[in-house]
C-alpha positions as CSV (number, residue, x, y, z in Angstrom):
1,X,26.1,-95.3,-34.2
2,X,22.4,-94.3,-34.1
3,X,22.4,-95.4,-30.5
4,X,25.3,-93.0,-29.6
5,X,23.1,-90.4,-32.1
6,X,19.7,-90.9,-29.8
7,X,22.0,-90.6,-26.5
8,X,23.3,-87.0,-27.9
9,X,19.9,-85.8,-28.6
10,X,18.7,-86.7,-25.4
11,X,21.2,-85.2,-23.7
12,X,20.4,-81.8,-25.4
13,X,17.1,-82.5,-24.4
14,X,18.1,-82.5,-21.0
15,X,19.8,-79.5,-20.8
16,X,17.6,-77.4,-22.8
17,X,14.6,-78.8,-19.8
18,X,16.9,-77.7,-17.2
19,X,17.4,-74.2,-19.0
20,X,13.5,-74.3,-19.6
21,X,13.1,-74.6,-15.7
22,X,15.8,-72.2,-14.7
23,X,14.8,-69.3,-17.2
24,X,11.1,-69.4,-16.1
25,X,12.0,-69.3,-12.3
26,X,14.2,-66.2,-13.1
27,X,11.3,-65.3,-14.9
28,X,9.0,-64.9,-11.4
29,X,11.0,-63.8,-9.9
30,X,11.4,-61.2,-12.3
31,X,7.8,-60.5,-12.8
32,X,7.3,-60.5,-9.0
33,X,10.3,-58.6,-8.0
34,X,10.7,-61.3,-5.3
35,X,14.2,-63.9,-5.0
36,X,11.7,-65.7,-2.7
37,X,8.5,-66.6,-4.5
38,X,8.1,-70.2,-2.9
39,X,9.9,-71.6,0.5
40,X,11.8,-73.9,-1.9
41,X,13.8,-70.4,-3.1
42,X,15.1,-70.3,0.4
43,X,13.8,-71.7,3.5
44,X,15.5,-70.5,6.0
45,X,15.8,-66.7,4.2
46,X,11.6,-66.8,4.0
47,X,11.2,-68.0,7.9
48,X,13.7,-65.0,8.6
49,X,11.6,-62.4,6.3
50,X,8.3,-63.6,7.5
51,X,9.1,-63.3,11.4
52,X,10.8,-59.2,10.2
53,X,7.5,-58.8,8.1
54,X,5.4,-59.8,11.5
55,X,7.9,-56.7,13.2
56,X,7.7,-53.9,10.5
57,X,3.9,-54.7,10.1
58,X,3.9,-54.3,14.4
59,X,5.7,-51.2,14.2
60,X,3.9,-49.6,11.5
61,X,0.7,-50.3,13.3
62,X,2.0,-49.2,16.5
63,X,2.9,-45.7,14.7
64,X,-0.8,-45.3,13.9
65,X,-1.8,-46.3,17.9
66,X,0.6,-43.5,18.8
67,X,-1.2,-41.1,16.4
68,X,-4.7,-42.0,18.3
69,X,-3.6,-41.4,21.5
70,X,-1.7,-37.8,20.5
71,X,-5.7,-37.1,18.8
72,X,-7.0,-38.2,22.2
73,X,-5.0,-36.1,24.5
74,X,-5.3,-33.3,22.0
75,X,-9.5,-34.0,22.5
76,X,-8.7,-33.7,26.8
77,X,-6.3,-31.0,26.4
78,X,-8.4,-28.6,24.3
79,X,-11.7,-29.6,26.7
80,X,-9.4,-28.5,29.6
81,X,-8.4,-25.4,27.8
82,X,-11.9,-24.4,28.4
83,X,-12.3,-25.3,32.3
84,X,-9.3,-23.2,32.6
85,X,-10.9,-20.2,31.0
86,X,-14.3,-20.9,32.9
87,X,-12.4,-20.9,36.6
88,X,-10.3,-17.9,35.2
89,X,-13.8,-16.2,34.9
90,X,-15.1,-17.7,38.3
91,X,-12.1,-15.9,40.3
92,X,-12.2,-13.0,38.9
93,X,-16.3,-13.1,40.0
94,X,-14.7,-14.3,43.5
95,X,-12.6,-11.2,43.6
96,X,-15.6,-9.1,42.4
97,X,-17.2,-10.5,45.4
98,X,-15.2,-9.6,47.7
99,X,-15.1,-6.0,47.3
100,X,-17.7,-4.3,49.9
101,X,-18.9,-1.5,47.1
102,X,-21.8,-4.7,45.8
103,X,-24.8,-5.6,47.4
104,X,-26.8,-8.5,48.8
105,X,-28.0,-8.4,45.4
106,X,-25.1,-7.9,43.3
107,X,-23.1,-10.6,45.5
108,X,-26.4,-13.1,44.3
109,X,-26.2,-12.5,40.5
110,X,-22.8,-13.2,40.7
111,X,-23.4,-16.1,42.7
112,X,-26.0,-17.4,39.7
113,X,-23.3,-17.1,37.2
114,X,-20.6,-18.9,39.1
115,X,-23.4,-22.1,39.5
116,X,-23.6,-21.7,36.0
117,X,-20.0,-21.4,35.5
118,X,-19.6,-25.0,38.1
119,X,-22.0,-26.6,36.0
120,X,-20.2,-25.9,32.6
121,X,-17.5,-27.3,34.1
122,X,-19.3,-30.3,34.9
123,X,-20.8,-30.8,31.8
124,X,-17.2,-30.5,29.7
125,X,-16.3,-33.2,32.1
126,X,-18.9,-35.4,32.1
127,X,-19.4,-35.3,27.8
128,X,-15.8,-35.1,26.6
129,X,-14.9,-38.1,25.2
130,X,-12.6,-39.7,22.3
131,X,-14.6,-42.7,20.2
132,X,-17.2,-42.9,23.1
133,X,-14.6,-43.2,25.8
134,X,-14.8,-40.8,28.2
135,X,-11.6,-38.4,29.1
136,X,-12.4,-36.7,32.6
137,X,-15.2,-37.4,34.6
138,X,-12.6,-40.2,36.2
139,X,-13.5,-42.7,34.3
140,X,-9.6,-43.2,32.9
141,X,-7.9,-41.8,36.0
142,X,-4.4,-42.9,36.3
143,X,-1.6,-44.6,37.7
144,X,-1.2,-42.8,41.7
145,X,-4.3,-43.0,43.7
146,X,-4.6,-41.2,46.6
147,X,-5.1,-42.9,50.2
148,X,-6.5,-41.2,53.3
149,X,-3.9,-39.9,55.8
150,X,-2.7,-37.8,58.6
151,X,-2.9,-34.1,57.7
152,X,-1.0,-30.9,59.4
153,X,-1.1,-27.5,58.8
154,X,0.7,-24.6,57.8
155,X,0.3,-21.2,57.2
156,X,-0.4,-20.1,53.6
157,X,0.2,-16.1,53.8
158,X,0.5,-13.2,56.5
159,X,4.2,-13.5,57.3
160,X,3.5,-12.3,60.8
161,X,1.7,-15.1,62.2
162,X,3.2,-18.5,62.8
163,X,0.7,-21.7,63.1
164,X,0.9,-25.2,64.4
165,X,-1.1,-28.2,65.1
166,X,-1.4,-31.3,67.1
167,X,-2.7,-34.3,66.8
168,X,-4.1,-36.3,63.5
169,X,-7.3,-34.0,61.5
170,X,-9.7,-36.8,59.3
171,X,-11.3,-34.3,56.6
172,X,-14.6,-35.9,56.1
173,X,-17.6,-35.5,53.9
174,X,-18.3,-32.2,52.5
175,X,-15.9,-30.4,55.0
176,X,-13.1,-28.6,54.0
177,X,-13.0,-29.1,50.6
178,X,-9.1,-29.2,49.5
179,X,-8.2,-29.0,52.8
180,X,-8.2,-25.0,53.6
181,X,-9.8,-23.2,55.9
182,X,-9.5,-19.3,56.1
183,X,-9.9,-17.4,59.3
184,X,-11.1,-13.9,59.0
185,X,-11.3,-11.7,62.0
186,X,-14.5,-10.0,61.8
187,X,-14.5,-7.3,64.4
188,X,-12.1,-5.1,66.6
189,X,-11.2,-6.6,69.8
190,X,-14.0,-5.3,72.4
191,X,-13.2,-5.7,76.2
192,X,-9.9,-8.4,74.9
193,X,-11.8,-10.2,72.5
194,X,-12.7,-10.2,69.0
195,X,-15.3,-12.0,66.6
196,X,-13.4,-14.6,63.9
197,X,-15.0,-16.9,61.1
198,X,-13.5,-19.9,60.0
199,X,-14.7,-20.6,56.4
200,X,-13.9,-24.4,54.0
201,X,-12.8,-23.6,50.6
202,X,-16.2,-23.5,49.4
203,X,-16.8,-20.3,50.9
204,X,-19.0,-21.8,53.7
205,X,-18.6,-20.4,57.2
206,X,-18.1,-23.4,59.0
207,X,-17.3,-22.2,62.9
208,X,-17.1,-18.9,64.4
209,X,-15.5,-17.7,68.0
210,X,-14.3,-14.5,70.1
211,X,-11.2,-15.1,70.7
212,X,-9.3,-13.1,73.4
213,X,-6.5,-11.1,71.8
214,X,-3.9,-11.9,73.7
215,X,-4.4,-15.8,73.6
216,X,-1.9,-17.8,72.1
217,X,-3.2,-20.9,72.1
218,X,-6.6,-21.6,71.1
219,X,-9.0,-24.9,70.3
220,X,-11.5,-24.8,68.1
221,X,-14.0,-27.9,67.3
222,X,-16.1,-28.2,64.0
223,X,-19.4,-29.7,63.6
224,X,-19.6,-33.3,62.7
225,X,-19.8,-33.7,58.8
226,X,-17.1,-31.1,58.9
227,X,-14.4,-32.1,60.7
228,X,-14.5,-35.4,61.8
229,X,-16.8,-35.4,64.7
230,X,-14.9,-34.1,68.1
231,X,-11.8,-33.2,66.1
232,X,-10.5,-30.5,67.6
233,X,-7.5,-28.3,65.6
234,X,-4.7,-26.1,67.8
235,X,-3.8,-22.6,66.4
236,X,-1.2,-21.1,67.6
237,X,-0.9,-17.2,66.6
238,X,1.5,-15.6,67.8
239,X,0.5,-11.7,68.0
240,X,-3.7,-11.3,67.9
241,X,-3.0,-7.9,68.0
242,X,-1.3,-7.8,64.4
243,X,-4.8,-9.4,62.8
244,X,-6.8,-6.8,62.8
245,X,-11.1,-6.1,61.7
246,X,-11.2,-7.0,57.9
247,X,-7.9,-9.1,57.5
248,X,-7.9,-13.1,56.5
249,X,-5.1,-15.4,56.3
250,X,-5.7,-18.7,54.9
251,X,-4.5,-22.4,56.6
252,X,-3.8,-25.2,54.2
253,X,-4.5,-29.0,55.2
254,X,-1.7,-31.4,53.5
255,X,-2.2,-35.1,53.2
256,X,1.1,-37.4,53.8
257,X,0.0,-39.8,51.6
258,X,2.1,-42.7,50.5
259,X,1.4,-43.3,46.9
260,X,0.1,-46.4,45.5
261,X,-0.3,-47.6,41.6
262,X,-4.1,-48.3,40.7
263,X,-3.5,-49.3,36.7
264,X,-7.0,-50.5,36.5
265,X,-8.5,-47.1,34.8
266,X,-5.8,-46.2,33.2
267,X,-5.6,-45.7,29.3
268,X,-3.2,-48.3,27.9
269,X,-1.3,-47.7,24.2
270,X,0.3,-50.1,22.2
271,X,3.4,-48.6,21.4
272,X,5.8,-51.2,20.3
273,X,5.3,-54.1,17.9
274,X,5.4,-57.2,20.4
275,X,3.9,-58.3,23.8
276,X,4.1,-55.6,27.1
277,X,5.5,-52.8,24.8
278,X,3.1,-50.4,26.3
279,X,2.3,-47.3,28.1
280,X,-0.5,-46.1,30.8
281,X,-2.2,-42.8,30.8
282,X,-3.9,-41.5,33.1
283,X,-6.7,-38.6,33.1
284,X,-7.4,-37.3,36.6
285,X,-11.1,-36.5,37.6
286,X,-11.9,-32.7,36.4
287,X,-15.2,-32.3,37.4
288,X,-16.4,-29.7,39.9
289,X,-15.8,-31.3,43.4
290,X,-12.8,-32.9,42.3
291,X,-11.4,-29.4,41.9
292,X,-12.6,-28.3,44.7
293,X,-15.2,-25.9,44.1
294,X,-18.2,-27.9,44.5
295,X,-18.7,-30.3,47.5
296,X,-20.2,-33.7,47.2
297,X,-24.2,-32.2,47.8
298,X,-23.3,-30.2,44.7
299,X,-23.3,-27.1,45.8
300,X,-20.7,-24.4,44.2
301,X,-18.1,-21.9,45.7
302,X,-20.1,-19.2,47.9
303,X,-19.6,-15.9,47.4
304,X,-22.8,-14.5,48.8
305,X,-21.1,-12.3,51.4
306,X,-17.0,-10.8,51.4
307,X,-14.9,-13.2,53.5
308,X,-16.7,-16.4,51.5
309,X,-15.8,-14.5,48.6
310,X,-12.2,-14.3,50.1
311,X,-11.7,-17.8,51.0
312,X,-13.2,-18.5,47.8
313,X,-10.4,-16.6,45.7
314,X,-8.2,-19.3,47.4
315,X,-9.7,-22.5,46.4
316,X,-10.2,-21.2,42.8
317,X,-6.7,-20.8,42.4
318,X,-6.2,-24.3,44.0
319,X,-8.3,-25.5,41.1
320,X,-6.4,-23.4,38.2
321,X,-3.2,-25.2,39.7
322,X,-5.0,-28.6,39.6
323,X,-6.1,-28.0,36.2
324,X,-2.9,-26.1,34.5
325,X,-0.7,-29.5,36.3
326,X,-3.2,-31.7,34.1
327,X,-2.6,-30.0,30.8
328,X,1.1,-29.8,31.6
329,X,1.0,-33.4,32.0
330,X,-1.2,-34.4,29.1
331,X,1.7,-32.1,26.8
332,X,4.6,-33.7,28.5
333,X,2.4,-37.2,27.4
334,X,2.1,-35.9,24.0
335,X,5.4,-34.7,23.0
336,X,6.7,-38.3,24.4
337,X,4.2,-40.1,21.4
338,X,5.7,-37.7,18.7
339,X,9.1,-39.1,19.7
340,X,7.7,-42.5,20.3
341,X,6.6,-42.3,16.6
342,X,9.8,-40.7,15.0
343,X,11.4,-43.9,16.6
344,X,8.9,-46.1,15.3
345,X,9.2,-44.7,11.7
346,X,13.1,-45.2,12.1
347,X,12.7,-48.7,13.2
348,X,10.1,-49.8,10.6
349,X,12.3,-48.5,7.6
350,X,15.6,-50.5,8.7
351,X,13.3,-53.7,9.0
352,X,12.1,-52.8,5.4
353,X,15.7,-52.8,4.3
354,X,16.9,-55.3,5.7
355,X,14.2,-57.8,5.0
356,X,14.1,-56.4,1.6
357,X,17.8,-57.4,1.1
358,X,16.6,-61.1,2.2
359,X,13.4,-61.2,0.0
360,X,13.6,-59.0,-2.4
361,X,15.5,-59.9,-5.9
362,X,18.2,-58.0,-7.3
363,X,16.9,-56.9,-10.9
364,X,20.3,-56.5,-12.4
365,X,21.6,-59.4,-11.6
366,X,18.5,-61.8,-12.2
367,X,17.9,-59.9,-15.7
368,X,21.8,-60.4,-16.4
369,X,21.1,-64.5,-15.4
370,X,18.1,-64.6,-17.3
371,X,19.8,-63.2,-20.6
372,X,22.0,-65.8,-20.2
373,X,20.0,-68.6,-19.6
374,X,18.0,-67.2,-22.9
375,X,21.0,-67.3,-24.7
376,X,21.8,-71.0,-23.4
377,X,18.1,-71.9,-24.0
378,X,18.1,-70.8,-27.9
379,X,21.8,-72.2,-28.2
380,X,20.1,-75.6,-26.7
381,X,17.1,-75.7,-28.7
382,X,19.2,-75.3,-32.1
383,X,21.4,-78.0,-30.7
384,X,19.0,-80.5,-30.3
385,X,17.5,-79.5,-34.1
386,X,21.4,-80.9,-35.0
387,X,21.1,-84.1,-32.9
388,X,17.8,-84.8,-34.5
389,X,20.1,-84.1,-37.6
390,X,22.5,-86.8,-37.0
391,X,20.5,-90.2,-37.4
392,X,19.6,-88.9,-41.0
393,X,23.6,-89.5,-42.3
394,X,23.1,-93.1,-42.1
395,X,20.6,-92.8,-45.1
396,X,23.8,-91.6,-47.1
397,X,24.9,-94.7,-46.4
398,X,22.2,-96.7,-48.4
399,X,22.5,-94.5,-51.5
């Protein structure tokens, strides 16, 4: 009898350890808000949570790259904001220029102020940077690079005359900068001929010739350094008569270029959470030359006398163009990363849910189990008390 007695009490015991255990798990997990406190809660439901904490932490961080880069390209953009206003104020100096009312003098002070105005641009170029990097001296040009290639040439304006070329032009060294070259006819034709100028897009007179009026066919060759040395160019005009003393018309050189990717400047952004989810940006060069109105000596746009001032109108626009096509790309760039993040945002908070469903306790219920296993652990406790109880009836026995 007191063996069966001990045998009850120890099975109470039993339970009411078992309850102990259960009630302070539910307990932690409680406290910690977690089903998952230790791998021995669920092993395979903690490897599955870890490996989506790895991903929302990823995307999260990749959100905050995204951000960066929009700051950087907002740092390029506004810098570039500025070049534009500077060669705004540089053509309308050109066109100043070009009107026969100034002087010697006057065309020189405005000279000064577009080297001043070429330097600026310079200087925003070579200082603009984002945490020390720097944005558009070339540094983090991008993805196409150019390679050298034939050229030809067409006529940019003056609907009247038609122009051709043979044969394969090598732009070289300080030459014709962007490529153009504008032709000015100086002088009234005088016993069939007249004077011309051919100017680069710098302004610099680079060639001049009396042509015969009625010619139409003419070749001209350019000093070495120029033009490739001995490179001729064929114009073919087709009425001399129609360009008269004063008028210009401008001829464009166009590379055929086949493009080729260069990554190895380009700025590179973490946008996704894992391995390759990335994108390349690249800055092209905005300094002086690279827009065209400086040449590699450093010397600016001239617009000392009226047809440089002319051809020089040209070749500022050229660089607005270059300039306005960088800042629409950098936009296009940065309205991409404010998608980019809305998507990263989206896919970080369904990661959150679903690996809080996997980690993450239910309150209700656990609070509901741990009442219960309460109740069950007081129930146990005063059940044991009435084991213990049970041995002392056999002292009735000896009264």
């Amino acid at each position: 009898m007191i063996i069966n007695h001990n045998i009850a009490a120890l099975n109470t015991y039993r339970q009411l350890s078992a309850n102990n255990v259960l009630a302070n798990k539910s307990l932690e997990k409680l406290s910690s808000g977690l089903r998952i406190v230790r791998a021995g809660d669920d092993a395979a439901g903690l490897a599955i949570s870890e490996k989506m904490r790895g991903q929302i932490r990823g995307l999260n961080q990749a959100s905050r790259n995204a951000q960066d880069t929009i700051s950087l390209i907002q740092t390029a953009e506004g810098a570039l904001n500025e070049t534009h206003s500077i060669l705004q104020r540089m053509r309308e100096l050109a066109v100043q220029a070009a009107n026969d009312t100034n002087t010697d003098a006057d065309r020189q002070a405005i000279q000064d102020e577009i080297n001043q105005l070429a330097n600026e641009i310079d200087r925003i170029a070579n200082t603009t940077e984002f945490n020390t990097k720097k944005l558009l001296n070339g540094e983090v040009v991008g993805v196409v690079a150019e390679k050298k290639g034939t050229y030809s040439i067409q006529a940019n304006s003056a609907a009247s005359l038609s122009v051709t070329a043979s044969g394969a032009i090598n732009i070289a060294n300080k030459g014709i900068v962007n490529g153009a070259i504008t032709i000015t006819r100086i002088s009234e034709a005088t016993n069939g001929e007249a004077a011309y100028e051919f100017r680069n897009s710098l302004g610099e007179k680079i060639a001049s010739a009396n042509i015969t009026v009625s010619t139409t066919n003419k070749t001209f060759t350019f000093a070495a350094g120029e033009i490739a040395s001995g490179a001729a160019v064929t114009f073919k005009i087709d009425d001399f008569a129609k360009f008269k003393s004063g008028d210009s018309f401008t001829i464009i050189l166009n590379k055929h270029v086949a493009a080729s990717t260069d990554t190895s400047k380009a700025i590179i952004t973490q946008i996704g959470a894992n391995s390759g989810q990335n994108m390349l940006i690249g800055i092209n060069d905005m300094r002086a030359e690279a827009l065209g109105i400086k040449n590699s000596s450093g010397d600016a746009v001239k617009v000392t006398d009226k047809y440089g001032a002319n051809a020089v109108v040209s070749t500022i626009n050229n660089a607005i163009e270059k300039v306005s096509t960088e800042r629409s790309k950098l936009g296009a760039i940065q309205n991409r990363l404010e998608h980019t993040i809305n998507n990263l945002g989206t896919a970080a908070e369904n990661l959150t849910a679903s690996e809080s469903r996997i980690r993450d306790v239910d309150m209700a219920k656990e609070m509901m189990e741990y009442t219960k296993l309460s109740i069950l652990q007081q129930a146990a406790t005063a059940m044991l008390a009435q084991a213990n109880q049970q041995p002392q009836m056999v002292l009735q026995l000896l009264r």
